[in-house]
C-alpha positions in Angstrom: 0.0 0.0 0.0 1.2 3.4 -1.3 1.6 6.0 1.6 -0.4 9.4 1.4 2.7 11.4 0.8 3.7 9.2 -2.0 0.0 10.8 -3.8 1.4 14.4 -3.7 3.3 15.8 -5.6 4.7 19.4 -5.5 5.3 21.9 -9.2 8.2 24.3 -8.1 8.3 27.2 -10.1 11.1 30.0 -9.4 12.6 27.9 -6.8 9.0 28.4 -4.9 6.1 25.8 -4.3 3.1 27.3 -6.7 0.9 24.3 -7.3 0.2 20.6 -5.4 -0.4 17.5 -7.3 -3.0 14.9 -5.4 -4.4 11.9 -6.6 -8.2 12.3 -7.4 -9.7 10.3 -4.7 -7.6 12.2 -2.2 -8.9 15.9 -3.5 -12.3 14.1 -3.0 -11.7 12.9 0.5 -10.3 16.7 1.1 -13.2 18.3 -0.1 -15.9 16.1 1.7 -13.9 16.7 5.2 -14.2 20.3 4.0 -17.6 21.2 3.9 -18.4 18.6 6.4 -16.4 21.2 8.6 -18.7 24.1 7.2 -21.8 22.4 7.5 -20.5 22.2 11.6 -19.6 25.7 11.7 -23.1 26.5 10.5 -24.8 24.4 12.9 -22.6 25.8 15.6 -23.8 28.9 14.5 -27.5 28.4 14.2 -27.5 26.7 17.7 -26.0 30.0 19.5 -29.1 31.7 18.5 -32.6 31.4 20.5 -35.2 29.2 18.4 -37.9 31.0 17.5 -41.8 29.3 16.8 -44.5 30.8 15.2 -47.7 29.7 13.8 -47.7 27.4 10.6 -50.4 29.8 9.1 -48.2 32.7 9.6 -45.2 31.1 7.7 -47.4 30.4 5.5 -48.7 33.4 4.9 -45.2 35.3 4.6 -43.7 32.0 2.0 -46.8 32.4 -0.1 -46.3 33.9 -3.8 -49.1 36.3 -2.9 -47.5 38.1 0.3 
């Protein structure tokens, strides 16, 4: 079995790293832990604020085309 650091490679340019190389299933492992960490700093966020109810006809009143 290949080791992660054996999936990346690095593009130099100038004598300065400018670009990462990653095998495909790794960017797709990267990106899933990604928003996975948004989607929790939005739930973080919406549980710091109060929860508000209201009446299903008034919600329904202010989602309807006609309001």
């Amino acid at each position: 079995m290949r080791s992660r650091a054996a999936e990346v490679e690095i593009v130099i340019r100038k004598g300065k790293p400018a670009a990462v190389i990653v095998d495909i299933d790794r960017y797709r492992e990267m990106l899933e832990k990604l928003e996975d960490l948004e989607d929790l700093k939005s739930l973080k966020a919406m549980r710091a604020k109060p929860i508000k109810f209201r009446k299903l006809d008034d919600f329904l009143r202010e989602c309807s085309p006609d309001a």
